[in-house]
mmCIF file of the C-alpha atoms, coordinates in Angstrom:
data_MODEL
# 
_entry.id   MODEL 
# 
loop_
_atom_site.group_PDB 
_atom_site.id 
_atom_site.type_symbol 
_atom_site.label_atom_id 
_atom_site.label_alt_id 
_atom_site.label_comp_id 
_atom_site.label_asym_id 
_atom_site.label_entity_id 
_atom_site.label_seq_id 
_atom_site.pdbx_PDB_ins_code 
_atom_site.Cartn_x 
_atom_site.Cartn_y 
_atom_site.Cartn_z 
_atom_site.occupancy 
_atom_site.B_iso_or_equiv 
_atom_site.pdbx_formal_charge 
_atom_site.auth_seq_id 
_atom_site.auth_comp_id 
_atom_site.auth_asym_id 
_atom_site.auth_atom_id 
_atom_site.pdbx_PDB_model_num 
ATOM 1   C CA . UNK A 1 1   ? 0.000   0.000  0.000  1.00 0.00 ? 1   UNK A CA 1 
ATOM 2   C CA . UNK A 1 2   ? 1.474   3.542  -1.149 1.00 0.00 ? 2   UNK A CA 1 
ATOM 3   C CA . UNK A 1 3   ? 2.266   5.942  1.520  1.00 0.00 ? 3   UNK A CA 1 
ATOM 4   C CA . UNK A 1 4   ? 0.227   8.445  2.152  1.00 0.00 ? 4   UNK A CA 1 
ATOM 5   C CA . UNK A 1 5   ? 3.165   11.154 2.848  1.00 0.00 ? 5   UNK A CA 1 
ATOM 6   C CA . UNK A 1 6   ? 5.321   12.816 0.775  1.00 0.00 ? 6   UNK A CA 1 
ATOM 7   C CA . UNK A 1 7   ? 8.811   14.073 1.039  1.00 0.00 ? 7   UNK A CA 1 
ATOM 8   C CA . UNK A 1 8   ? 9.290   17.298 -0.889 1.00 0.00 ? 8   UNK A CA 1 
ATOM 9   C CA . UNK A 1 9   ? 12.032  19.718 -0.734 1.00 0.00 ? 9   UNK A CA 1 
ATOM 10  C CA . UNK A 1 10  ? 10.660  23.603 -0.280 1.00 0.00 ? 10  UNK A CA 1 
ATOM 11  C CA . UNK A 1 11  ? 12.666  26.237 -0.220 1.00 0.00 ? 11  UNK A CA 1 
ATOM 12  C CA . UNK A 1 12  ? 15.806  24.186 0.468  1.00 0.00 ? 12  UNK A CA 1 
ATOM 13  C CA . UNK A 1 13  ? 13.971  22.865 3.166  1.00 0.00 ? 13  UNK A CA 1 
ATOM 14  C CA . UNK A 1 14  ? 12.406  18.773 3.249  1.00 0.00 ? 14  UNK A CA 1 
ATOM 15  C CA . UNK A 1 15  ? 9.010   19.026 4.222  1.00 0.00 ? 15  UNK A CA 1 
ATOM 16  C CA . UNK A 1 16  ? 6.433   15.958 5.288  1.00 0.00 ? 16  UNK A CA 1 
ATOM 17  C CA . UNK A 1 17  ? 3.250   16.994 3.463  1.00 0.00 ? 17  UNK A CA 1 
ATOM 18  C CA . UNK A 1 18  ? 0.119   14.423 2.460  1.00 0.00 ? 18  UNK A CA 1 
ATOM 19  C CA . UNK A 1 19  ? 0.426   12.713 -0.621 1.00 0.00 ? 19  UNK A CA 1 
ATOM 20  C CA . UNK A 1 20  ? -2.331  13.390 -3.261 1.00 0.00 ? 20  UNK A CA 1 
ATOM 21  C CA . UNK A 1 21  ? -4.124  10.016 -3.022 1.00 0.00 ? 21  UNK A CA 1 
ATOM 22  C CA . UNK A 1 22  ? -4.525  11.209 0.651  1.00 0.00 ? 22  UNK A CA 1 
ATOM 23  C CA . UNK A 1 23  ? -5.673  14.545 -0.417 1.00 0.00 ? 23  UNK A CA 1 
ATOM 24  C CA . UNK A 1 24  ? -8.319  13.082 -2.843 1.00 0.00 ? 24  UNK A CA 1 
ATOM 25  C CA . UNK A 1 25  ? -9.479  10.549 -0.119 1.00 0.00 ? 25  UNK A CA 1 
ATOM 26  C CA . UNK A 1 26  ? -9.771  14.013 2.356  1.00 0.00 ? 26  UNK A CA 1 
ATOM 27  C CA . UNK A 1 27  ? -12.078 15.330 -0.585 1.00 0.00 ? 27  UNK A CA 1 
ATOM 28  C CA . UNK A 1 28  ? -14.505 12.265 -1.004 1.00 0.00 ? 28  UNK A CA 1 
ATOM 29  C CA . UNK A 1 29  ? -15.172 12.287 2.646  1.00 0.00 ? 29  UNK A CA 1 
ATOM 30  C CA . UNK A 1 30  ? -15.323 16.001 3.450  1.00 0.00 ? 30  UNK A CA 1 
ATOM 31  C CA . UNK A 1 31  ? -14.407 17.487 6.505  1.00 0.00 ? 31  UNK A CA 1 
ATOM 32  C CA . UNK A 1 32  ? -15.231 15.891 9.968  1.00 0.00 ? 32  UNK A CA 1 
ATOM 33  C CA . UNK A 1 33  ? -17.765 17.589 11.696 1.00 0.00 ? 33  UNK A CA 1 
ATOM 34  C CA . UNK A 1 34  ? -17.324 19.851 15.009 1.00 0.00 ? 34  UNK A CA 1 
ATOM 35  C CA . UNK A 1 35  ? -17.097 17.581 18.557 1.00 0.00 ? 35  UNK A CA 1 
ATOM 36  C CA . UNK A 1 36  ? -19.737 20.166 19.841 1.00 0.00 ? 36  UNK A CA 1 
ATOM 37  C CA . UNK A 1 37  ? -20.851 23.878 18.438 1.00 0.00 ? 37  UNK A CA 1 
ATOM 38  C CA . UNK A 1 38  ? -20.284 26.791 20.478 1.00 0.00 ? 38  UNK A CA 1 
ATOM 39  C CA . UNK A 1 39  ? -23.669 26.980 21.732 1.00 0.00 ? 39  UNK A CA 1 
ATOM 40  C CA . UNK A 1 40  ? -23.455 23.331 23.601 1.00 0.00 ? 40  UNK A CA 1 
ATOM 41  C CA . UNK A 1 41  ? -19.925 24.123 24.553 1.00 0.00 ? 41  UNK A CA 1 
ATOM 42  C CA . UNK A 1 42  ? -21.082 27.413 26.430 1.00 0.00 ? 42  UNK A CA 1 
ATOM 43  C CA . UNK A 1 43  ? -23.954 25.010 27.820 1.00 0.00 ? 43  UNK A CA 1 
ATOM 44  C CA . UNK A 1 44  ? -21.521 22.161 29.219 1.00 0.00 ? 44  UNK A CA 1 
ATOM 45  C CA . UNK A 1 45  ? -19.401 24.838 30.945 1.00 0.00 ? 45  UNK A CA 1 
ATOM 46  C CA . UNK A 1 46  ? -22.505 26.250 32.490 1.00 0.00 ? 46  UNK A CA 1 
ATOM 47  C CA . UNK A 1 47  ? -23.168 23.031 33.761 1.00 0.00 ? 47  UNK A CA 1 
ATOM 48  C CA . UNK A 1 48  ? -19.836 22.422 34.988 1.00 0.00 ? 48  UNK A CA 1 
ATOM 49  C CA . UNK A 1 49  ? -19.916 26.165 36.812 1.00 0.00 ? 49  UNK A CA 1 
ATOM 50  C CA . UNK A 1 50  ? -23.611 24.707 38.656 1.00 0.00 ? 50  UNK A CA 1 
ATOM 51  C CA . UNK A 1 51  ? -21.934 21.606 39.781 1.00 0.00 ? 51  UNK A CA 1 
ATOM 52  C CA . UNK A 1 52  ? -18.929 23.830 41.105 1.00 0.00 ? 52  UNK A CA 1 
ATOM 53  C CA . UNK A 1 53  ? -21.618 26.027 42.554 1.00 0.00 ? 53  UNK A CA 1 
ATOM 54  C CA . UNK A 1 54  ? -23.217 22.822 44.430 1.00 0.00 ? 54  UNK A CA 1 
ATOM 55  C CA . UNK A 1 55  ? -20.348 21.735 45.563 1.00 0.00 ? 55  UNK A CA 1 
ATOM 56  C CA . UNK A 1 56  ? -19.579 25.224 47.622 1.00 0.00 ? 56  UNK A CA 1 
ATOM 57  C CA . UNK A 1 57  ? -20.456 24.948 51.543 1.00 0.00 ? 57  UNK A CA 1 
ATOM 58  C CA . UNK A 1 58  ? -22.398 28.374 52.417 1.00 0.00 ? 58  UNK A CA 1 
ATOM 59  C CA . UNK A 1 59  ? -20.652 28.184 55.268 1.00 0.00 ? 59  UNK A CA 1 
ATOM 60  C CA . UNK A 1 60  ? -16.954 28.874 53.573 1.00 0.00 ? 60  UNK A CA 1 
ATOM 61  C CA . UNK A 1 61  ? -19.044 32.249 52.049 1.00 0.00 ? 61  UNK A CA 1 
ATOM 62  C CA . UNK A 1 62  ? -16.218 35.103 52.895 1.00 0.00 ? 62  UNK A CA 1 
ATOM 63  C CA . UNK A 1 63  ? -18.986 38.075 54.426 1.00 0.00 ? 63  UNK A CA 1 
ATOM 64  C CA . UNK A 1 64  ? -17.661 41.792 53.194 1.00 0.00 ? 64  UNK A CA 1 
ATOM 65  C CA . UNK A 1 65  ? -17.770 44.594 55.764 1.00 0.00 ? 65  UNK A CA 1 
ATOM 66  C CA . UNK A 1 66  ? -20.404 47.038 53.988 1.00 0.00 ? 66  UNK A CA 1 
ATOM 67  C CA . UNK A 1 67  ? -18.494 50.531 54.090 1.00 0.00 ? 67  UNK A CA 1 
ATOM 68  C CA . UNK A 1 68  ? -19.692 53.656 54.776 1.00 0.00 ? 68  UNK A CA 1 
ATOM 69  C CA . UNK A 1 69  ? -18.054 55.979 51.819 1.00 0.00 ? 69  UNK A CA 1 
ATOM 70  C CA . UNK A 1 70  ? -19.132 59.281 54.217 1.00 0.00 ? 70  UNK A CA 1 
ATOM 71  C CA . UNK A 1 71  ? -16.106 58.743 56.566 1.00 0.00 ? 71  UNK A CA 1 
ATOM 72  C CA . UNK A 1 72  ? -13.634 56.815 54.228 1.00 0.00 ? 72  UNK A CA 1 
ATOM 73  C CA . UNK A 1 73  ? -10.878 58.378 51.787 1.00 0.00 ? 73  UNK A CA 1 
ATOM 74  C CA . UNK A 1 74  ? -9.150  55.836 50.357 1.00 0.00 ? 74  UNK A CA 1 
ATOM 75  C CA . UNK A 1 75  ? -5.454  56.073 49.315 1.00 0.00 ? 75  UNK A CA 1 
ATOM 76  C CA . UNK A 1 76  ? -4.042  55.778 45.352 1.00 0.00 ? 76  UNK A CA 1 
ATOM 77  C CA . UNK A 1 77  ? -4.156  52.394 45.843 1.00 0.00 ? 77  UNK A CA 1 
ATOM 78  C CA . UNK A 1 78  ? -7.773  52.035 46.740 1.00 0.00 ? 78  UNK A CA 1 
ATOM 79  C CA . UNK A 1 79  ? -6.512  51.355 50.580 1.00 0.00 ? 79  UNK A CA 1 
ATOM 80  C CA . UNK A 1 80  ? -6.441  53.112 54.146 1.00 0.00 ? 80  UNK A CA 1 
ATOM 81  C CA . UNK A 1 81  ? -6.032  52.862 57.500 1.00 0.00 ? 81  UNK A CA 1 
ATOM 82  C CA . UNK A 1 82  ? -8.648  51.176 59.563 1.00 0.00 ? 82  UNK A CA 1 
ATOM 83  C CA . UNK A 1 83  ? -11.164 53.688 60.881 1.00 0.00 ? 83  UNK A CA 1 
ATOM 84  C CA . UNK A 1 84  ? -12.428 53.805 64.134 1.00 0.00 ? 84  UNK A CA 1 
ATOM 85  C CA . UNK A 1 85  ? -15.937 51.999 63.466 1.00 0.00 ? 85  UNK A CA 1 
ATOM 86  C CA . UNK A 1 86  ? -14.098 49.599 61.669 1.00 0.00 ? 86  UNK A CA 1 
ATOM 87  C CA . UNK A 1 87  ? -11.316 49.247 64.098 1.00 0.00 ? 87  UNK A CA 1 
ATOM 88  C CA . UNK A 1 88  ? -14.399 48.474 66.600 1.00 0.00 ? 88  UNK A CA 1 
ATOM 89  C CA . UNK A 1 89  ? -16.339 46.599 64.317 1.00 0.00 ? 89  UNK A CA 1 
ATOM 90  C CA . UNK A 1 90  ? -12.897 44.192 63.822 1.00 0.00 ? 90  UNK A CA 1 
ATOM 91  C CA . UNK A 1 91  ? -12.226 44.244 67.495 1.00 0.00 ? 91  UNK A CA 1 
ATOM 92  C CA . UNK A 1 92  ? -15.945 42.917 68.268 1.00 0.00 ? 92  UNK A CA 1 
ATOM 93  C CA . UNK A 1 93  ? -16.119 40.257 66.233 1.00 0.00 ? 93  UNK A CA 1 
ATOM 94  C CA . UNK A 1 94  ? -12.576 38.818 67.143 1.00 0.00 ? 94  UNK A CA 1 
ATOM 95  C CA . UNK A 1 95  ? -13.783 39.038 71.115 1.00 0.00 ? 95  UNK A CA 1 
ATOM 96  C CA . UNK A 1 96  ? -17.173 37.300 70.378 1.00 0.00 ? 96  UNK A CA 1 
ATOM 97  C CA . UNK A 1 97  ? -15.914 34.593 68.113 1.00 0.00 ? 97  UNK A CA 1 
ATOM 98  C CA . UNK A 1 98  ? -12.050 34.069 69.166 1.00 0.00 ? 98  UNK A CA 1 
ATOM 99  C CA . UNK A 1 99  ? -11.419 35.217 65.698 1.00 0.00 ? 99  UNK A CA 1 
ATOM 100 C CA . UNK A 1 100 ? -13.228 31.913 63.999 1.00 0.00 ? 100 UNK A CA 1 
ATOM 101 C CA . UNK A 1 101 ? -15.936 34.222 62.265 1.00 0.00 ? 101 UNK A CA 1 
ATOM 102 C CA . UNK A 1 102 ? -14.186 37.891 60.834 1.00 0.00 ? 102 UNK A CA 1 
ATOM 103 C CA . UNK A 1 103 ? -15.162 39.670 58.106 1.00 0.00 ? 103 UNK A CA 1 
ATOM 104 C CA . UNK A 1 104 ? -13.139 40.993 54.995 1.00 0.00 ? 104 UNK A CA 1 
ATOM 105 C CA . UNK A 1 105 ? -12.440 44.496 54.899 1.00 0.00 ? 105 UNK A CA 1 
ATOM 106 C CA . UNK A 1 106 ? -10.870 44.533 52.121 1.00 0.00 ? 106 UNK A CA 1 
ATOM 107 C CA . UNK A 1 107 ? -10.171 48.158 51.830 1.00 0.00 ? 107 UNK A CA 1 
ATOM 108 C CA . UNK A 1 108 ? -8.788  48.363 55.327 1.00 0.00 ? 108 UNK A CA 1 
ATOM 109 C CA . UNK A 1 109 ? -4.995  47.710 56.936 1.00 0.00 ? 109 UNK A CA 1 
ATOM 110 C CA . UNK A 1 110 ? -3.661  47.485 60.420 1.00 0.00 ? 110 UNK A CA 1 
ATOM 111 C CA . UNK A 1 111 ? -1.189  45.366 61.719 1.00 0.00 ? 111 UNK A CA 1 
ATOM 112 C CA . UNK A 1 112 ? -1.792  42.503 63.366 1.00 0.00 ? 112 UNK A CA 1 
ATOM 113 C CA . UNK A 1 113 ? -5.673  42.242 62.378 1.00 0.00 ? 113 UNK A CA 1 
ATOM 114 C CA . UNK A 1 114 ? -7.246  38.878 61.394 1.00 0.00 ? 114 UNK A CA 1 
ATOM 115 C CA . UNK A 1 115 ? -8.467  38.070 57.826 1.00 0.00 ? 115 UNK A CA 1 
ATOM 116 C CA . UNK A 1 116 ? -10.237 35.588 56.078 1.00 0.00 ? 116 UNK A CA 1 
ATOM 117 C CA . UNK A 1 117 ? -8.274  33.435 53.866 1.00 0.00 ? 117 UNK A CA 1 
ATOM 118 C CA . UNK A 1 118 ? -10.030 33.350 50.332 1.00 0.00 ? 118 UNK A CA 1 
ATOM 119 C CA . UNK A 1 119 ? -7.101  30.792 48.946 1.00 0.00 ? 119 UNK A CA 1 
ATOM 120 C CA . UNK A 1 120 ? -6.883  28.593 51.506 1.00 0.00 ? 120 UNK A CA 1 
ATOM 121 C CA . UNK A 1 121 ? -7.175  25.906 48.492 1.00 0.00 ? 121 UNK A CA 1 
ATOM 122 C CA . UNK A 1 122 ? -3.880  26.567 48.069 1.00 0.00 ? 122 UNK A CA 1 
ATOM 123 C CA . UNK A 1 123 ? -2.583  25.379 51.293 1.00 0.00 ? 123 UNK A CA 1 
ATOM 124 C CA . UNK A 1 124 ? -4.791  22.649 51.451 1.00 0.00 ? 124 UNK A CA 1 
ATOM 125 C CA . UNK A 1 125 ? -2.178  20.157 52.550 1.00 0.00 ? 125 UNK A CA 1 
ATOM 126 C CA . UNK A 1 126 ? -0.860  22.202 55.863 1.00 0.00 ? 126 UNK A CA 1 
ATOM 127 C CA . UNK A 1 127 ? -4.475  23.225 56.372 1.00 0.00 ? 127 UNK A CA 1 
ATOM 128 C CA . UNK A 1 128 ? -5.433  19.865 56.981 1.00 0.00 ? 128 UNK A CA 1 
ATOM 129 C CA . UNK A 1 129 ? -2.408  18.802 58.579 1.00 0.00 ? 129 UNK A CA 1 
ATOM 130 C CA . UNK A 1 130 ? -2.705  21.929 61.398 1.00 0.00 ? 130 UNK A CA 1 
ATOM 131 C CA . UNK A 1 131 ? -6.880  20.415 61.831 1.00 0.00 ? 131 UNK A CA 1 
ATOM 132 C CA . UNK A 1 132 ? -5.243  17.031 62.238 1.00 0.00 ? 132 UNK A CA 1 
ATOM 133 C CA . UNK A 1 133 ? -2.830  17.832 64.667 1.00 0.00 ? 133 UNK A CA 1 
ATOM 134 C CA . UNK A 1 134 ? -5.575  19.761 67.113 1.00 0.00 ? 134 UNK A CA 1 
ATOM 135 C CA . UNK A 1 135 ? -7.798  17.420 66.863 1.00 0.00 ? 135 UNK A CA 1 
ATOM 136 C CA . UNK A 1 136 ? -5.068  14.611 67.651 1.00 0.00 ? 136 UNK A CA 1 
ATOM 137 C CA . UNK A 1 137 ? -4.551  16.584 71.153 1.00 0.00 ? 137 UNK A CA 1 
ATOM 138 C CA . UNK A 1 138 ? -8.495  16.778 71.680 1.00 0.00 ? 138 UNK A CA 1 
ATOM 139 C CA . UNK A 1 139 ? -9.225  13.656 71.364 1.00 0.00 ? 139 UNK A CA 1 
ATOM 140 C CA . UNK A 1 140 ? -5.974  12.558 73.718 1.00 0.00 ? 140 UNK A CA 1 
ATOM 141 C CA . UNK A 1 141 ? -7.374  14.972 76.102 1.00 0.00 ? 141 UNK A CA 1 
ATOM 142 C CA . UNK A 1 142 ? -11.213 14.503 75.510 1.00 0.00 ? 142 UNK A CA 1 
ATOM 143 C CA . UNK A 1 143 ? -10.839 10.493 75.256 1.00 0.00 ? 143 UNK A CA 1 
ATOM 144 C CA . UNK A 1 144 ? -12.413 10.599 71.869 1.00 0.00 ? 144 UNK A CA 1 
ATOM 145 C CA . UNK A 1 145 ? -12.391 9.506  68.690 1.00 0.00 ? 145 UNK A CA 1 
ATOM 146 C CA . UNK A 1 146 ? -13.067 12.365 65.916 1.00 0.00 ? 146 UNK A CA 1 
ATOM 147 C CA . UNK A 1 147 ? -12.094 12.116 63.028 1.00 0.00 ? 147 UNK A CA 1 
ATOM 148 C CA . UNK A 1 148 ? -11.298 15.292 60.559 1.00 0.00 ? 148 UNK A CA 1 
ATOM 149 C CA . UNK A 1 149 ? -14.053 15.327 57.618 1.00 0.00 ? 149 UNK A CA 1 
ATOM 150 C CA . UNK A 1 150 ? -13.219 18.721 55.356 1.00 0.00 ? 150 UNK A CA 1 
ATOM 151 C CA . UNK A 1 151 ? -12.521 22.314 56.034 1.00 0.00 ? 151 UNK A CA 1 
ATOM 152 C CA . UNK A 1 152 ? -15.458 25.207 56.433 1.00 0.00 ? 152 UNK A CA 1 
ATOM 153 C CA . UNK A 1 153 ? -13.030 28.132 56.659 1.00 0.00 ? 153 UNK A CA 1 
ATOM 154 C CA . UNK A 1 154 ? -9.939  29.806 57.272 1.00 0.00 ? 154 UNK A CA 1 
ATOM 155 C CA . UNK A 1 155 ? -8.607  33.316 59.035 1.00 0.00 ? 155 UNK A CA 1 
ATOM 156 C CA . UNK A 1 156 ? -5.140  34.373 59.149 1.00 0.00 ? 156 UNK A CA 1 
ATOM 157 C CA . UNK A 1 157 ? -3.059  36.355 61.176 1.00 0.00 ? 157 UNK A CA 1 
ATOM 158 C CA . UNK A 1 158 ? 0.494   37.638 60.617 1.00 0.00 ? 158 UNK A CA 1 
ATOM 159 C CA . UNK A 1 159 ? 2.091   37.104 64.495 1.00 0.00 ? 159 UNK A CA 1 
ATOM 160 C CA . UNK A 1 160 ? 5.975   35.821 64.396 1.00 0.00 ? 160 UNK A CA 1 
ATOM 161 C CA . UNK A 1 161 ? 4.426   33.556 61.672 1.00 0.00 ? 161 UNK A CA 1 
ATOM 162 C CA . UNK A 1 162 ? 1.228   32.874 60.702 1.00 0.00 ? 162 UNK A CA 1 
ATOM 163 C CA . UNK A 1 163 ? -1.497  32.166 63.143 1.00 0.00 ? 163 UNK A CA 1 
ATOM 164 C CA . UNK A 1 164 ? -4.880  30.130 61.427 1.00 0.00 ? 164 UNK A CA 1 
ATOM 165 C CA . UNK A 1 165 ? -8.246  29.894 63.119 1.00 0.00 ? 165 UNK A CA 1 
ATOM 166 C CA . UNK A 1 166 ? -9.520  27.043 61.133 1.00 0.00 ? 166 UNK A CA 1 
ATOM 167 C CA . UNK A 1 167 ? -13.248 25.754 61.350 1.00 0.00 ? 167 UNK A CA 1 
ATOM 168 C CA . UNK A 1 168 ? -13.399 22.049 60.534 1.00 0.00 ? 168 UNK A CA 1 
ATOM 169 C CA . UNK A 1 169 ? -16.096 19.575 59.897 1.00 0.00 ? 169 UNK A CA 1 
ATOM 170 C CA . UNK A 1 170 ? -15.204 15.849 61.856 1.00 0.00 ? 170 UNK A CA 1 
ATOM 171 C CA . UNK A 1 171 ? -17.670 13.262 62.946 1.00 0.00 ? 171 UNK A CA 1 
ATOM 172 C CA . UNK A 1 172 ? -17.551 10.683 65.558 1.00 0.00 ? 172 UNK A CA 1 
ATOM 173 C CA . UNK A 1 173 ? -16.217 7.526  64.506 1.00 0.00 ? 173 UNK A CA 1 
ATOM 174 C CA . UNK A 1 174 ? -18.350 5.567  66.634 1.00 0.00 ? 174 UNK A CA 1 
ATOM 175 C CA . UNK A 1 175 ? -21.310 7.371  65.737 1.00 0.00 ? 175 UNK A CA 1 
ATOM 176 C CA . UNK A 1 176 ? -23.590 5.021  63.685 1.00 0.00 ? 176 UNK A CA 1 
ATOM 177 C CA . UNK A 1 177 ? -25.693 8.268  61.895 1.00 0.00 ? 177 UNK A CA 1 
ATOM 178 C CA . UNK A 1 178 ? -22.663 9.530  60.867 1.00 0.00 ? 178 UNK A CA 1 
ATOM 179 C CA . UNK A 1 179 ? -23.405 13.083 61.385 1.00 0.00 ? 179 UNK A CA 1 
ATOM 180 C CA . UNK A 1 180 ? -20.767 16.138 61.156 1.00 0.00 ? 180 UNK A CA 1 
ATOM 181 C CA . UNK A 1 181 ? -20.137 18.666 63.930 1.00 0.00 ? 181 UNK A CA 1 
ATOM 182 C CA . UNK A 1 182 ? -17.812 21.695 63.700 1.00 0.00 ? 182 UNK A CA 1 
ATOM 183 C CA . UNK A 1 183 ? -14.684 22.172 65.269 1.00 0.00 ? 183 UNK A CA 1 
ATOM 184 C CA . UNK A 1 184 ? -12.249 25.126 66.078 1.00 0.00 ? 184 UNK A CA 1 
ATOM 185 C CA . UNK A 1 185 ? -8.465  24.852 65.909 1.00 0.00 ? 185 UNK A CA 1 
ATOM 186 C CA . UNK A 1 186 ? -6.160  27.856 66.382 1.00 0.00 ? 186 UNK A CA 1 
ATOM 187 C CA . UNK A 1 187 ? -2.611  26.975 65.271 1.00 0.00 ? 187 UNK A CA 1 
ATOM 188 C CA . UNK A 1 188 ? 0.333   29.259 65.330 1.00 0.00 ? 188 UNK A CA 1 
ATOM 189 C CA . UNK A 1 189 ? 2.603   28.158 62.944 1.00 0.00 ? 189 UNK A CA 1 
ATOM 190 C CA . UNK A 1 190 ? 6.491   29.485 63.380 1.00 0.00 ? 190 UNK A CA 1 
ATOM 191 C CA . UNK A 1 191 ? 9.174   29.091 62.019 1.00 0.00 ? 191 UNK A CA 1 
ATOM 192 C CA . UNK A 1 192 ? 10.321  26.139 63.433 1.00 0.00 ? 192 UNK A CA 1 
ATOM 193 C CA . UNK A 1 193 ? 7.854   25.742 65.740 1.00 0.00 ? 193 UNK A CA 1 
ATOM 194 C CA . UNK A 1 194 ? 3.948   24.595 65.753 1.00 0.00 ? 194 UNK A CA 1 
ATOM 195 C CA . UNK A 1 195 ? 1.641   25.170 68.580 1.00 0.00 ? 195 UNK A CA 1 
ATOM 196 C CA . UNK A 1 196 ? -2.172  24.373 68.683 1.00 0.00 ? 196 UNK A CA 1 
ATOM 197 C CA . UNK A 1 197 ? -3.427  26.834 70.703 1.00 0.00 ? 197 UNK A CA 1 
ATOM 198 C CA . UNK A 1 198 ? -7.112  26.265 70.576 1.00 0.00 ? 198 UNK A CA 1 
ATOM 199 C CA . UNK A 1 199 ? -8.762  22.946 69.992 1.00 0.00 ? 199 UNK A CA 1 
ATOM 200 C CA . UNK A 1 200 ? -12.400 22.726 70.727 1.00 0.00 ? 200 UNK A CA 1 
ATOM 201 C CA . UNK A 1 201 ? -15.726 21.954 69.629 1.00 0.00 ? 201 UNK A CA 1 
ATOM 202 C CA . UNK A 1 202 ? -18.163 24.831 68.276 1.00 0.00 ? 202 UNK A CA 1 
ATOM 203 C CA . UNK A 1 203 ? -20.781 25.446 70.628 1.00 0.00 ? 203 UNK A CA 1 
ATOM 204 C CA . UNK A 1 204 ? -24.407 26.343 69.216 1.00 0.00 ? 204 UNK A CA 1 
ATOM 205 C CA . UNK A 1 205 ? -25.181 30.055 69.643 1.00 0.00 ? 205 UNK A CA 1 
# 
């Protein structure tokens, strides 16, 4: 059977190019038609965004501090300093919730303050290994048997390292329902140094 490429010399160049037994067999049979139009393509990606959507826990939901543009001049860079109110506002919800639930002000710098950690995707791997190590010490101290299920949500804090107030999902594993509860860890993580400094189940409020 004859090959269906050719070797030609272009330009002083060899060049692979299809015979033209293969071109004339191209011809009888036309061109192949499309895997999908454009129209069912946009449709299977906005099926693949709903599924994504699904998949998000309401809970993870970062909540945005709603400012008031009356008392706020923001730098060139679309920054500044945290006001008062917000200062107060920060301060408030780090004393009622030990810094577990803190909105983003996203607009707003201080040093020191705790933020919500949009990305913590990213760091999935020490995320889970910080949840695993707090609940390890719970359940030596507790005399129980959790066991870590996923992460809810993530704040950070810049102290001497980075300091994470994770909320975890675990479950019992002698529970037969299977059922989740929520769990608090606050880990400081230094530089050579790791310290669980809060490990605790979430009370209902």
């Amino acid at each position: 059977m004859a090959s269906d490429l050719c070797i030609e010399r272009k330009d002083s160049k060899w060049e692979i190019s299809d015979s033209p037994a293969k071109k004339q067999r191209c011809e009888d049979y036309g061109s192949p038609p499309p895997l999908c139009s454009s129209a069912e393509e946009e449709k299977e990606k906005e099926k693949e965004k709903e599924k994504e959507k699904e998949k998000e826990d309401p809970r993870s939901k970062i909540v945005v501090y709603n400012y008031d543009d009356s008392d706020v001049e923001d730098d060139s860079d679309g920054m500044h300093e945290f006001t008062e109110r917000e200062y107060q506002e920060h301060h408030r919800q780090m004393t009622e919730s030990d810094g577990f639930d803190v909105m983003s002000f996203p607009r707003s710098f201080a040093c020191g303050t705790t933020t919500p950690l949009s990305n913590f995707n990213e760091i999935a791997d020490d995320v889970k290994a910080f949840s695993e190590l707090a609940l390890k010490e719970y359940n030596e101290k507790e005399h129980t048997n959790l066991e870590f299920v996923k992460v809810v949500k993530v704040n950070e804090a810049v102290v001497a390292g980075f300091l994470y107030y994770i909320t975890f999902d675990v479950r019992d594993a002698a529970a037969v329902d299977g059922g989740t509860m929520e769990f608090q860890a606050c880990v400081w993580d230094g530089i050579a140094h790791t310290e669980v400094l809060i490990s605790r189940l979430k009370t209902s409020t």
